[in-house]
N, CA and C atoms as a LAMMPS dump frame, in Angstrom:
ITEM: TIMESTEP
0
ITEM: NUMBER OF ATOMS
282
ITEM: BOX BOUNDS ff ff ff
-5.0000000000000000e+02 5.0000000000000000e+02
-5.0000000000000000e+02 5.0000000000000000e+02
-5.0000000000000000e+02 5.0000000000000000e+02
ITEM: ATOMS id mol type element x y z
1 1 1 N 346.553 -94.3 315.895
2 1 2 C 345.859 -93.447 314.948
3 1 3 C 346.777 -92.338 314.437
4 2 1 N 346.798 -91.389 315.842
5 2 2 C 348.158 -90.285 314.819
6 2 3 C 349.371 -90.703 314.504
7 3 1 N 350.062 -91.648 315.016
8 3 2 C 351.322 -92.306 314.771
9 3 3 C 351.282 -92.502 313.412
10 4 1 N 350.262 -94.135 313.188
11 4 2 C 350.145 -94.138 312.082
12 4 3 C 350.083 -93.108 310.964
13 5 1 N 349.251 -92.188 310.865
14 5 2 C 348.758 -91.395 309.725
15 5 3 C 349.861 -90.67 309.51
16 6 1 N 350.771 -89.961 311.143
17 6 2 C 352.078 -89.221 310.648
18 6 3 C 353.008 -90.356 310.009
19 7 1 N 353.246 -91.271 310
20 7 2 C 354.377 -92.107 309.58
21 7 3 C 353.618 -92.099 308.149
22 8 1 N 353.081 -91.907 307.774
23 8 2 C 352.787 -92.189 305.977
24 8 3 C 352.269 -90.689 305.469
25 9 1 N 352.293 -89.402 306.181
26 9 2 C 352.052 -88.559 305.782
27 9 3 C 353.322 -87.957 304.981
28 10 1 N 354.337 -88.38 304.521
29 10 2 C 355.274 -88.185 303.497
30 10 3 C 354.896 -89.178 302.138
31 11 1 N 353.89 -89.589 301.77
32 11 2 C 353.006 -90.413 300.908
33 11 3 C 352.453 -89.382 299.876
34 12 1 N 352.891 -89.24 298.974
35 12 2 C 351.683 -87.926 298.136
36 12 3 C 350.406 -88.085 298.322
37 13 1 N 349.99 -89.879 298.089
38 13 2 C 349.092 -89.896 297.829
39 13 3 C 347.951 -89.043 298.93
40 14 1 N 348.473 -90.015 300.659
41 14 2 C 347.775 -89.499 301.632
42 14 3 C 347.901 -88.17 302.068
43 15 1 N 348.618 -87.104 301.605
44 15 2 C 349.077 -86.114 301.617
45 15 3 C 347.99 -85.192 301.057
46 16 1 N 347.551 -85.53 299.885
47 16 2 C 346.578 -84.957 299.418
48 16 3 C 345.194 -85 299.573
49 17 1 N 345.157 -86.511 300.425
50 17 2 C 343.907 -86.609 300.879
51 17 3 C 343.787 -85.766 302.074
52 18 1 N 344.755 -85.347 302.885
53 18 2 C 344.507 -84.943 303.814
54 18 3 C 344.394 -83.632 303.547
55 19 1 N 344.874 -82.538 302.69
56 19 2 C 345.04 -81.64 301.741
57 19 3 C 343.117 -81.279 301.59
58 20 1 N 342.604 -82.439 300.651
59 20 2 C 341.371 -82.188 300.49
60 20 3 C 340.543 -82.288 301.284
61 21 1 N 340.356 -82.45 302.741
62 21 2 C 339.997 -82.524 304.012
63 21 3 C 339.849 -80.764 304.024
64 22 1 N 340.943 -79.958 304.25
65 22 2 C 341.324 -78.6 304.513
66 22 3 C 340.285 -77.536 303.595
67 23 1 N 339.821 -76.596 304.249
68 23 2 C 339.591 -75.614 303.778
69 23 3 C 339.916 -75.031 302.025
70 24 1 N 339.742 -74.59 301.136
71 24 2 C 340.451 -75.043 299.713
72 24 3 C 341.764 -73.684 300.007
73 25 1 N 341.655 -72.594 300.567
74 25 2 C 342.633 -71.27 300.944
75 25 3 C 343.277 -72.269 302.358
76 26 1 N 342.901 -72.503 303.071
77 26 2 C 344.029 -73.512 303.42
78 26 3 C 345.361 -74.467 303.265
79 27 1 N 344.523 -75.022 301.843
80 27 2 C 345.068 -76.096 301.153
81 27 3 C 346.105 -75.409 300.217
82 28 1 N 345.879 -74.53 299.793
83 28 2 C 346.485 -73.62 299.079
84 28 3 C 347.816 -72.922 299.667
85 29 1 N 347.506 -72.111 300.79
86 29 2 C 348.739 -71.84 301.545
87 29 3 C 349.55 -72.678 302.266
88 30 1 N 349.153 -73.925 302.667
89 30 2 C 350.402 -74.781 302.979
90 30 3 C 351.081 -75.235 301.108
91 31 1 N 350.447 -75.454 300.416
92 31 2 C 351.125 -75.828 298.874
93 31 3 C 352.232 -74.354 298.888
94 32 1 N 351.652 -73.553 298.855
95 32 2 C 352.293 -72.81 299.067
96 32 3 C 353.527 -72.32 299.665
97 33 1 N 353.593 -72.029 301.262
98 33 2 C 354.5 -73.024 301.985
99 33 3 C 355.541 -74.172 301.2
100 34 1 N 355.332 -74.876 300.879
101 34 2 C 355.88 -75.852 300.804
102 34 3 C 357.016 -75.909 299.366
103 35 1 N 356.22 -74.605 298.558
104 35 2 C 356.813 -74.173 297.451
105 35 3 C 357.791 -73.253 298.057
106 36 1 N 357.991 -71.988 298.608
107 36 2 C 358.504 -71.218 298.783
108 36 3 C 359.944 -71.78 299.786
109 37 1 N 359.328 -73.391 300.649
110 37 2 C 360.716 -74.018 301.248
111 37 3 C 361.528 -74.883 300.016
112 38 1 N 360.853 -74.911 298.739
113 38 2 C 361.672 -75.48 298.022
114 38 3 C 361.208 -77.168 298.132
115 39 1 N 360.388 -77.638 298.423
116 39 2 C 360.16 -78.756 299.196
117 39 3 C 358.688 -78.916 298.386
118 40 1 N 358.676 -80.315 298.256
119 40 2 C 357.126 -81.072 297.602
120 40 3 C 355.81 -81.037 298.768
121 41 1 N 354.794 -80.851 298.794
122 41 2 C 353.882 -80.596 299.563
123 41 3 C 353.769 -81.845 300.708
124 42 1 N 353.945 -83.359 300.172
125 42 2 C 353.586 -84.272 301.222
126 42 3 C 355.069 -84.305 301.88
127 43 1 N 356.472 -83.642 301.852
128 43 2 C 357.493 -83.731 302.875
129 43 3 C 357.812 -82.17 303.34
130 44 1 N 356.607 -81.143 302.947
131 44 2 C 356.31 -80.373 304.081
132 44 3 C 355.837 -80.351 304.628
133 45 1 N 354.35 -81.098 304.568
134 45 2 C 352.994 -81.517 305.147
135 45 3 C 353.967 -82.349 306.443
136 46 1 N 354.689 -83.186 305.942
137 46 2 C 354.974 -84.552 307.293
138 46 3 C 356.188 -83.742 307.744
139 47 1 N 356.676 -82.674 307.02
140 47 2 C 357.837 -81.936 308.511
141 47 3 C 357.568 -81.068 309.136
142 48 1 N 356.289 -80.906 308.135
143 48 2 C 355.46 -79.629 309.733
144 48 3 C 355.21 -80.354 310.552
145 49 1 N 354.096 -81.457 310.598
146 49 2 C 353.594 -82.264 311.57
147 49 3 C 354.693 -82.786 312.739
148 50 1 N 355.958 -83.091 312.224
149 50 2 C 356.717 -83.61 312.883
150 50 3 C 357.698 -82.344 313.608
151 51 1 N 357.808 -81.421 312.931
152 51 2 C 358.108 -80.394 313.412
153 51 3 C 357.744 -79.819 315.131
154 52 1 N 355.93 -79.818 314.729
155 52 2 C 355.279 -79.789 315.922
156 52 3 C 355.099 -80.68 317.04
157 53 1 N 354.997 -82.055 316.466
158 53 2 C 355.419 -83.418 317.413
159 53 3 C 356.612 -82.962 318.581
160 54 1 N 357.374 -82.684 317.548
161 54 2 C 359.307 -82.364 318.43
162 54 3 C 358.876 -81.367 319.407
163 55 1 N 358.166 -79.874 318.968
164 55 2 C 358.383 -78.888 319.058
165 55 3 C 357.091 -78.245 320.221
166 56 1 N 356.495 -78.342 320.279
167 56 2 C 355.038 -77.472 320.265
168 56 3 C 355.05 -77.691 321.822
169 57 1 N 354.931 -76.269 322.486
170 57 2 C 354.604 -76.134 323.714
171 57 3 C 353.389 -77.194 324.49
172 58 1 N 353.53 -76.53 325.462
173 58 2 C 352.051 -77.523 326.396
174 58 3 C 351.046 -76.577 326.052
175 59 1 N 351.532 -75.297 325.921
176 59 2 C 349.598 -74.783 325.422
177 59 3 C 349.3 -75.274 324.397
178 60 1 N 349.945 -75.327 322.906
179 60 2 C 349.505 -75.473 321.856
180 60 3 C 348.791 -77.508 322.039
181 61 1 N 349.599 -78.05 322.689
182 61 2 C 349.655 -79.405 322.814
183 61 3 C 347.538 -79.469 323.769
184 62 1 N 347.87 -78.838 324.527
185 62 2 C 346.521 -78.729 325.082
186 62 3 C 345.775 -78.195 324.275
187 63 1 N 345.805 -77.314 323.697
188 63 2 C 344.624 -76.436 322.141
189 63 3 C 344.566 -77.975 321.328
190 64 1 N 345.109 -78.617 321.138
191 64 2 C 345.258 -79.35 320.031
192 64 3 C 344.312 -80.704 320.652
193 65 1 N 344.436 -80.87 321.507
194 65 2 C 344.108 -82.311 322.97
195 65 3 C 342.449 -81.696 322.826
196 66 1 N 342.121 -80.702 322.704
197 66 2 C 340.882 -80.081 323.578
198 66 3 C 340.327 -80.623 322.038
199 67 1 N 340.731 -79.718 320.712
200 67 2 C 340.421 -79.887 319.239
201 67 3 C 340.135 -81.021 318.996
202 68 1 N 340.423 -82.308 319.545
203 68 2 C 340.296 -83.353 319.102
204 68 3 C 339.657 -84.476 320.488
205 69 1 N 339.393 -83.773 321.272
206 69 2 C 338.686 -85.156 322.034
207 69 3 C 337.31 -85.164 321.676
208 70 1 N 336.388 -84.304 320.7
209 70 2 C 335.108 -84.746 320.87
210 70 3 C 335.068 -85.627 319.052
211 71 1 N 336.581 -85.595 318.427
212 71 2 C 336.332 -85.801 317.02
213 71 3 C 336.166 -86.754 316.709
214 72 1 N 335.716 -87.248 315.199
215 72 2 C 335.369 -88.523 315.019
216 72 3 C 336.487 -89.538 314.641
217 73 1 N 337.3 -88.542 313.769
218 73 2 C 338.547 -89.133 313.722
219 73 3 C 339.876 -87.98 314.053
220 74 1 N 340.371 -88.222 315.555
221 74 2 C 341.229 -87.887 316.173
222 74 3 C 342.357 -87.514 315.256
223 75 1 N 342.925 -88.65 314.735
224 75 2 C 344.082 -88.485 313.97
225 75 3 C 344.651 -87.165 313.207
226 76 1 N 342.779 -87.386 312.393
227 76 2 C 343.3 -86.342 311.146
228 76 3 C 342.651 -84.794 311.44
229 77 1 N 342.03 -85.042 312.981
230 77 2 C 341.433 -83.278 313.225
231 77 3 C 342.959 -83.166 313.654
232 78 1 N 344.25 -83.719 314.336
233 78 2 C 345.143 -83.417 314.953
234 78 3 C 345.914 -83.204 313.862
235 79 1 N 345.831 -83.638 312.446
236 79 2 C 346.995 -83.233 311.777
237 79 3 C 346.044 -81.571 310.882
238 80 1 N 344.84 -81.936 310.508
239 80 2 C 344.338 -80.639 310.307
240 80 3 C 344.546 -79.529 310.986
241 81 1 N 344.428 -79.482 312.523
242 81 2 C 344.748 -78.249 313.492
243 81 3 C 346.335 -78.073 312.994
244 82 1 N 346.93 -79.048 312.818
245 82 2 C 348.522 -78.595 313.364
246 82 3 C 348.995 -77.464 311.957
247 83 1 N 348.427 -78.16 310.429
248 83 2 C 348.485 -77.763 309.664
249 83 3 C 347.701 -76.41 309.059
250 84 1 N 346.943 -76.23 309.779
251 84 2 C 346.377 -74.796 310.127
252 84 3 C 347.037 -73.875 310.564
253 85 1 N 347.471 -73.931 312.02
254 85 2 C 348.378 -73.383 312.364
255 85 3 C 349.791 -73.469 311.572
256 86 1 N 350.354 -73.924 310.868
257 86 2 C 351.507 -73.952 309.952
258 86 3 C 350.68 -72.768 309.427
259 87 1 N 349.939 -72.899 308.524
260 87 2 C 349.392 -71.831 307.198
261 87 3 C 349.269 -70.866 307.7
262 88 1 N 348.765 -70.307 308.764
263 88 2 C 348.602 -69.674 309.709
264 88 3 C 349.546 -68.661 310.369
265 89 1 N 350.788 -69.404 310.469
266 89 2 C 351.798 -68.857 311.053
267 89 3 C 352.215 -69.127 312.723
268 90 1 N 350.786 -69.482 312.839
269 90 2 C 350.793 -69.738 314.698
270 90 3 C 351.754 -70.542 314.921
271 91 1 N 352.023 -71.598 314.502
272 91 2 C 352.864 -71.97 315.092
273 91 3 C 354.473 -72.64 313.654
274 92 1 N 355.253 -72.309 314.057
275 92 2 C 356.418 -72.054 313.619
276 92 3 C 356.924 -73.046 312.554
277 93 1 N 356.05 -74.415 312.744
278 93 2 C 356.962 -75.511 312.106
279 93 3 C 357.484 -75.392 310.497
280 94 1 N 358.561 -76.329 310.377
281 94 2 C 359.341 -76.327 309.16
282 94 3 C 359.921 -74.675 308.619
């Protein structure tokens, strides 16, 4: 499930779907983000994610584990949280 969805989250298309999932001031500050790295939204979207894959402590990894075991679809509450925290600042990626 998350494998998949991260391996095609450099896709505009799915990029934006996942985009319209988000909060719309959400959605906005990672575009954002993604402008200010100089970078198109779906290969900041998939180097945050992967960023955090590489990167992300055992707490955040457990916040994220807890966020998503009651969800319906795992995948994309795990790339929503991660990308929250990007917009957010919490956590560091890209």
């Amino acid at each position: 499930m998350l494998g998949a969805l991260i391996a095609r989250l450099d896709q505009p298309d799915l990029a934006a779907q996942v985009l319209d999932t988000l909060d719309p001031d959400l959605a906005i500050a990672i575009e954002m983000r993604a402008a200010d790295a100089s970078m198109g939204t779906a290969e900041f979207v998939a180097g945050a994610v992967r960023a955090f894959i590489d990167g992300a402590d055992d707490d955040l990894w457990f916040q994220m584990l807890t966020a998503i075991r009651k969800a319906d679809d795992p995948g994309l509450t795990a790339v929503q949280t991660i990308l929250r925290w990007v917009a957010t600042g919490r956590q560091g990626a890209v």
